[in-house]
C-alpha positions as a LaTeX table, in Angstrom:
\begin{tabular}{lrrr}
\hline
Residue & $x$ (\AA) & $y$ (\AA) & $z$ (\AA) \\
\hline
Unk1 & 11.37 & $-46.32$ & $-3.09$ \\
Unk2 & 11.81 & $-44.81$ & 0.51 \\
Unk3 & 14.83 & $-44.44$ & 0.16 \\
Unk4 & 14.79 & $-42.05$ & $-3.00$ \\
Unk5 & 11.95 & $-40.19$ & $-0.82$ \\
Unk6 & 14.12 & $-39.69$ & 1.62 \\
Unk7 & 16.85 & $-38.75$ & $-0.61$ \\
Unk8 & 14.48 & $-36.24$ & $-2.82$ \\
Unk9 & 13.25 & $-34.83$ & 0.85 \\
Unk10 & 17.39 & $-34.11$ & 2.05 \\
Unk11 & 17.97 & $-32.58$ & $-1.43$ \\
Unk12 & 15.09 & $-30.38$ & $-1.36$ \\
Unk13 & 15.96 & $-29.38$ & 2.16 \\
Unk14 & 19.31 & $-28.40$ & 1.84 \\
Unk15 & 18.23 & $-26.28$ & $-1.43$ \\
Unk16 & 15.78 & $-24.31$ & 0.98 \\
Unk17 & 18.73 & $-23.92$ & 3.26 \\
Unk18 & 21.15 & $-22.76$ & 0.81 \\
Unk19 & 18.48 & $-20.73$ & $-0.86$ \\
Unk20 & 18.07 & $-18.94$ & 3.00 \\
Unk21 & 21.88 & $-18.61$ & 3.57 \\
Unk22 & 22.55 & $-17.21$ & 0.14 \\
Unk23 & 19.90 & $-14.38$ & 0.76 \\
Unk24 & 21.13 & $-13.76$ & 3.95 \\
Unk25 & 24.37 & $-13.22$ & 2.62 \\
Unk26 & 23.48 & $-11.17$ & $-0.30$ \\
Unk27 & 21.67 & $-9.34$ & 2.41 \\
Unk28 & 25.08 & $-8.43$ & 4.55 \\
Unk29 & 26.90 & $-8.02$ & 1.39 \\
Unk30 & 24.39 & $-5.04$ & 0.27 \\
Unk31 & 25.14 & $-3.62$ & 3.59 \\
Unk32 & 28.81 & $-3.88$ & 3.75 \\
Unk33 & 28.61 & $-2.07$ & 0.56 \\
Unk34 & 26.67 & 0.66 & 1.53 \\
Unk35 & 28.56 & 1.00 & 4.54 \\
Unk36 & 31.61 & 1.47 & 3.19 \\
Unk37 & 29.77 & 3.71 & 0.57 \\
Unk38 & 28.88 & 6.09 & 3.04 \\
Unk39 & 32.29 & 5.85 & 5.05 \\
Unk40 & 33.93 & 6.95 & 1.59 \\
Unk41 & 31.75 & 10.12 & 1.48 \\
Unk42 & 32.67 & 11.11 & 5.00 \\
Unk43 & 36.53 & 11.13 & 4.89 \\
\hline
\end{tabular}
């Protein structure tokens, strides 16, 4: 039984993480985007 705890407590962890680290890079992606939006208009 502790073990599947512990097991259940690791999964759940690293789906927070990856949860985090996909938002983060959605995140840059929206401003890459929008950078290079904006660079277009100007030349």
């Amino acid at each position: 039984m502790k073990a599947l705890d512990v097991l259940i407590k690791v999964s759940s962890l690293v789906l927070i993480i990856s949860k985090i680290i996909h938002i983060r890079l959605e995140k840059r992606v929206s401003n890459l985007e929008k950078t290079q939006k904006r660079s277009v208009k100007f030349k």
